[in-house]
Structures are given as structure tokens and as C-alpha cells.
C-alpha positions in Angstrom: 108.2 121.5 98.8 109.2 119.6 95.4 106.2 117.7 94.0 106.5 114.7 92.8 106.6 115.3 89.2 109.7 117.8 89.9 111.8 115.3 91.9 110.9 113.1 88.8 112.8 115.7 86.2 115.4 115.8 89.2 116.4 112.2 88.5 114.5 110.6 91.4 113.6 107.3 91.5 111.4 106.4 94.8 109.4 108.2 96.8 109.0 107.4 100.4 105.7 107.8 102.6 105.5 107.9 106.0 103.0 108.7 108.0 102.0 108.1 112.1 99.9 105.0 112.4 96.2 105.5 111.9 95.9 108.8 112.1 92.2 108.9 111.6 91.9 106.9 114.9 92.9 110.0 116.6 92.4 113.5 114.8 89.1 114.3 113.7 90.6 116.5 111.1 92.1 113.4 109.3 88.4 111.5 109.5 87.0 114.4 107.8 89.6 114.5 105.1 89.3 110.9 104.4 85.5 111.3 103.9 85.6 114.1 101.4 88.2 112.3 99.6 85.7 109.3 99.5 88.5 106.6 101.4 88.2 104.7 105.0 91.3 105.0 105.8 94.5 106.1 105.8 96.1 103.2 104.6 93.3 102.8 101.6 94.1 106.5 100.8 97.8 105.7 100.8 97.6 102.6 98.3 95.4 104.8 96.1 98.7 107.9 96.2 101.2 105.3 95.7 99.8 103.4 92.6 98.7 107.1 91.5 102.6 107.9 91.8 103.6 104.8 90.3 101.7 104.9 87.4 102.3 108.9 86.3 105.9 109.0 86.9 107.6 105.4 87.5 109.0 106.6 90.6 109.1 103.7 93.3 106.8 104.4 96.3 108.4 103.0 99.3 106.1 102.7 102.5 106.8 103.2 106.3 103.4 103.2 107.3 103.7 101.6 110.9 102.6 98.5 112.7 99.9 96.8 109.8 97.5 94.0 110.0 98.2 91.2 107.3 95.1 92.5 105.5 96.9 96.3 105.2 100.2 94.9 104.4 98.5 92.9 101.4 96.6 96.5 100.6 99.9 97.8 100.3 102.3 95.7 98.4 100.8 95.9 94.8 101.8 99.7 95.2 105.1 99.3 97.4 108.7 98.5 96.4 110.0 98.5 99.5 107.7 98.4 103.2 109.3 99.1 106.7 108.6 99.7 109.9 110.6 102.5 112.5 112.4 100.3 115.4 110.1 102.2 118.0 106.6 101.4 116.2 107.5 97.6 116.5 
């Protein structure tokens, strides 16, 4: 897998997340990854990657994070060029 820093040198100039929706409301293994890494959610773990992104290589982070509450879509944009949603999660 090329990390981000190596697409960077590569010439790349967004990065794009996607993800299924909520996964902590369903795997136990994603609730306990999101405690140790000290986030509620997903979503909050997500904005905290994409302005991480942002700010160490400039690269875009584009977001298809599913169906969002106004509240997570507002979590989201400061850190998101570009938000969408997949036809079938709509």
C-alpha cells in the first residue's frame, strides 16, 4: 500500500476516504480501536486523519463517508474538499 506521504512525492493531490457507515455501531473491533485511540467515533477519528493529511502534505482529503447527520457533515467540511455519498447509501 503507498502511504500518504509517497503518493505525495508521486504527484498526488487528493486523497479519498471511504469507509462503511458507522462502523463502530456494528463491530466491536472498531469500538475498541476508537477507545484506544481516544475518539467517539468514526467520523470524529476521520476529521482528525483528514486535517492530519491536510496539514503534513497539502493533499486534498475528499470524503465518502455515507449517509451523515447535519452535525457530522459540519464535523467534516473544515477537513473536506470534496464530500459524497455512493447512490446505494442514499
Amino acid at each position: 500500500m503507498v502511504s500518504v506521504r509517497q503518493a505525495q512525492t508521486l504527484g498526488c493531490k487528493e486523497a479519498l476516504f471511504t469507509l462503511g457507515e458507522r462502523p463502530e455501531f456494528r463491530y466491536q473491533a472498531a469500538r475498541d480501536a476508537l477507545q484506544v485511540l481516544g475518539f467517539n467515533s468514526t467520523l470524529e477519528y476521520l476529521a482528525h486523519i483528514a486535517r492530519v493529511v491536510f496539514d503534513e502534505t497539502g493533499i486534498l482529503p475528499q470524503i465518502n463517508a455515507g449517509t451523515m447527520s447535519r452535525e457530522e457533515v459540519d464535523l467534516l467540511r473544515p477537513v473536506s474538499a470534496l464530500m459524497g455519498i455512493m447512490l446505494e447509501s442514499s
